[in-house]
C-alpha positions in Angstrom: 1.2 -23.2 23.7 3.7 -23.1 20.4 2.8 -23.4 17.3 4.7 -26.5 15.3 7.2 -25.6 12.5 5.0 -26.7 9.6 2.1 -24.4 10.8 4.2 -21.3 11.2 5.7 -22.5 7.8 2.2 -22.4 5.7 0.8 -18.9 7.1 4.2 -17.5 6.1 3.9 -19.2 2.6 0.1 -18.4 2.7 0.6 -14.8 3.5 3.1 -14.4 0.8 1.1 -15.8 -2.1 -1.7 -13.2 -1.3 0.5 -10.8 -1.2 2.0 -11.6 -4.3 -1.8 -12.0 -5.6 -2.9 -8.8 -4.4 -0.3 -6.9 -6.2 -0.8 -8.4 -9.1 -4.2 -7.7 -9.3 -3.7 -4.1 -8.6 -1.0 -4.2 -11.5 -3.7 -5.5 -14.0 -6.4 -3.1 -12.7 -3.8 -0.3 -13.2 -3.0 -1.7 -16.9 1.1 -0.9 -16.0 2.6 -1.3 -12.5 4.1 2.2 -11.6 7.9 2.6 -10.5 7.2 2.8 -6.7 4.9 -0.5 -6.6 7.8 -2.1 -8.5 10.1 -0.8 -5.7 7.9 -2.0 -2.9 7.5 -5.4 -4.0 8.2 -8.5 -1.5 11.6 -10.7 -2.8 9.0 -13.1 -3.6 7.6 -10.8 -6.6 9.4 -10.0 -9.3 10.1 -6.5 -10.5 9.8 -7.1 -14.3 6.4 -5.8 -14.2 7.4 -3.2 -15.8 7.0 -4.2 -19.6 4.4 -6.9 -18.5 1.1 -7.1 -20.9 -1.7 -7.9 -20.0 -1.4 -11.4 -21.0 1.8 -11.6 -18.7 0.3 -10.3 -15.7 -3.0 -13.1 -16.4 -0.4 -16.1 -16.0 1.0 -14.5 -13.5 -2.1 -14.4 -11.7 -2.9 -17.6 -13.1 -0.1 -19.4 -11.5 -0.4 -17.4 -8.4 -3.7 -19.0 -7.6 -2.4 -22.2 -8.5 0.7 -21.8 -6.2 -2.0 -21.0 -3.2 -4.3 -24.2 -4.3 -1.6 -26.2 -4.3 -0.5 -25.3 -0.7 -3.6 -26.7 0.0 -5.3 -26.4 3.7 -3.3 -25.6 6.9 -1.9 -28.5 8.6 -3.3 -29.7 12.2 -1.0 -29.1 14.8 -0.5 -31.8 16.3 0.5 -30.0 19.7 -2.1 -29.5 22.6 
């Protein structure tokens, strides 16, 4: 059986925002994001990181983890 549009839709979203969290994360543990994370950053992350305080990359984080709260829980499909 398929899986509906929606469905695919959030894992995609899902995936993304914990991608984008991850590398974050590794950007503030590092304390400056180095030229070839920059590089291999998703189109969904920006690539400004690299004069990004601390205090930057904390609202980032910040409103990454809001973004994947407010995506909330995966829809039921309603197929099968």
């Amino acid at each position: 059986m398929g899986v509906e549009r929606s469905v695919t839709r959030w894992y995609i979203q899902r995936q993304l925002l914990e991608y984008e969290l991850a590398h974050l994360e590794a950007q503030l543990e590092q304390g400056r994001p180095r030229s070839e994370d920059v590089m291999a950053a998703p189109q969904g992350v920006t690539a400004e990181g690299d004069n990004s305080s601390p205090e930057e990359l904390l609202q980032k984080v910040a409103m990454a983890r809001e973004k994947l709260k407010v995506l909330g829980h995966c829809p039921k499909p309603k197929m099968g």
